[in-house]
C-alpha positions, 0 to 999 in steps of 0.5 A, a space after each residue: 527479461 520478464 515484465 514486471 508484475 506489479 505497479 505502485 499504488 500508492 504510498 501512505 505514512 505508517 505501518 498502521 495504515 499500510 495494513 488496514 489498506 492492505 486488509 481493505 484491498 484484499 477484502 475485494 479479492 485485490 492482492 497487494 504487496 508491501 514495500 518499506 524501509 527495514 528501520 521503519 519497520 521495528 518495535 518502535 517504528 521510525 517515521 522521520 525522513 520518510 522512513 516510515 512511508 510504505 509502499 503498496 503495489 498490486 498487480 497490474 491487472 488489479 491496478 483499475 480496480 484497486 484505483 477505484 477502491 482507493 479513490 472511495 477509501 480517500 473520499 470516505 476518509 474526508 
């Protein structure tokens, strides 16, 4: 069996903000996927009960790297 390729980052609440990470990651050359719920994902997007949390997986070589820039998004968010 193949090894996995890719690792959880993180998980934030909303669509929204999954893209503009997404955006962000990959504007430092960081591939990222998205993982979430089909019925989070809608015209009028549920966000009740965790279903509107999205996962963010990069790959495991890109894992440090994309550590760091989130920890630098996190703190210039405070």
């Amino acid at each position: 069996m193949d090894e996995l390729k890719w690792q959880l980052l993180t998980e934030v609440q909303g669509r929204m903000e999954a893209d503009l990470l997404k955006s962000y990651f990959e504007a430092y050359g960081i591939d990222v996927e998205l993982f979430q719920e089909a019925v989070g994902h809608q015209i009028y997007p549920v966000t009740i009960n965790g279903l509107g949390r999205v996962q963010l997986f990069v790959s495991k070589e890109q894992f440090d790297d994309a550590r760091k820039l989130l920890d630098e998004y996190n703190s210039a968010k405070e």
